[in-house]
C-alpha positions in Angstrom: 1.3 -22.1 -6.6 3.0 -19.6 -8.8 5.7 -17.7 -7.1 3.7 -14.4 -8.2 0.8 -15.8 -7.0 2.5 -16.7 -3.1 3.8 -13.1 -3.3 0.5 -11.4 -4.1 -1.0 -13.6 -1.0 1.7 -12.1 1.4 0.4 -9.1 0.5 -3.2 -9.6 1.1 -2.5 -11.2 4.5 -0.2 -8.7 4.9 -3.1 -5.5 4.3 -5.7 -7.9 6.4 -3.1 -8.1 9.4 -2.6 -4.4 9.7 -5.9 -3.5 8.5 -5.3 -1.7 4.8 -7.2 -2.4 2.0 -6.2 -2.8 -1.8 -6.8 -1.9 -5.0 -4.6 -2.8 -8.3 -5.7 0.1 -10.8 -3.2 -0.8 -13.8 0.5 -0.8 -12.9 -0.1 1.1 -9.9 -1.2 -0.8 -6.3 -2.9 1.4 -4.1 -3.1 0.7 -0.8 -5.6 2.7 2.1 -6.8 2.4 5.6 -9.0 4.5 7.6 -7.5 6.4 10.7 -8.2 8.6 13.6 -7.6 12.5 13.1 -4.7 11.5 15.9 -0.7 11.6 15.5 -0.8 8.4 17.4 -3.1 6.7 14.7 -1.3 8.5 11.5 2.3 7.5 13.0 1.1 4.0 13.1 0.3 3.9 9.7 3.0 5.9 8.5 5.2 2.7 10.1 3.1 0.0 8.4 2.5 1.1 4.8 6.6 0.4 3.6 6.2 -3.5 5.2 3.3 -3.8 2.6 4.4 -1.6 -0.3 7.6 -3.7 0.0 6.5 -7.2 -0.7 5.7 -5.9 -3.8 8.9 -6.5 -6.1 9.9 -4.1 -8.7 10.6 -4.5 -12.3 11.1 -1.6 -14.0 11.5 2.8 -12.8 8.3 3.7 -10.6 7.8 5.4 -7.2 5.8 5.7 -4.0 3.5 8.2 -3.2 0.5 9.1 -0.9 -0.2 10.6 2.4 2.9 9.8 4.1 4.6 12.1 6.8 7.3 13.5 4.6 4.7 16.0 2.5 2.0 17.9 2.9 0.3 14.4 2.6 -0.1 13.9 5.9 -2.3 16.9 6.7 -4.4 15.7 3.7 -4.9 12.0 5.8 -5.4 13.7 8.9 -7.8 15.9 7.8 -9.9 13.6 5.8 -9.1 10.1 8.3 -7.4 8.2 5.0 -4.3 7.0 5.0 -3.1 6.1 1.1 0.1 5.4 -0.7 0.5 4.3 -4.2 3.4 1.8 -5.9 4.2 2.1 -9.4 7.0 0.3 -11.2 5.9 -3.1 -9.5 5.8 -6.3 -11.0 3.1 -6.8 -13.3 2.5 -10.5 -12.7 2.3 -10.1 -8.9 -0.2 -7.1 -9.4 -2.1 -9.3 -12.1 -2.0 -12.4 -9.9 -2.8 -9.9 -6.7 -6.2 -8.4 -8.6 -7.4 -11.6 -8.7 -7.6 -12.4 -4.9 
């Protein structure tokens, strides 16, 4: 097995373990997971998503965005019950290799 292809599985495992799903939509890997309206149940998942996002290694200038706590994000996720944070700049054969699973 390719070393992309180990990396994109560490990342699936990874979203099944703490319950996020995943969608590669071009360059950019999107990751989501449905929460209680709760601090308790956002500050969980505001703790998981960088473990995730970080297998992901990066190649070239992108960022992360989503829901997080340090915008007005996170009243966005509490109010709607979805957490979601978006990685650009990732490598493109991991997120090829990662579409595929």
């Amino acid at each position: 097995m390719s070393k992309s292809k180990e990396i994109a599985q560490s990342i699936k495992d990874a979203c099944q373990q703490y319950g996020w799903n995943f969608k590669v939509r071009g360059v950019i890997l999107t990751i989501t997971k449905d929460i209680e309206s709760t601090n308790e149940s956002f500050c969980k998942a505001d703790s998981e998503y960088g473990s995730i996002l970080g297998l992901l290694p990066t190649t070239s200038a992108g960022s992360v965005w989503g829901t997080d706590g340090g915008g007005v994000g996170a009243i966005s996720a509490m109010n709607s019950g979805l957490f979601k944070m978006n990685k650009s700049g990732g490598s493109k054969r991991v997120l090829n290799a990662l579409a595929k699973l």
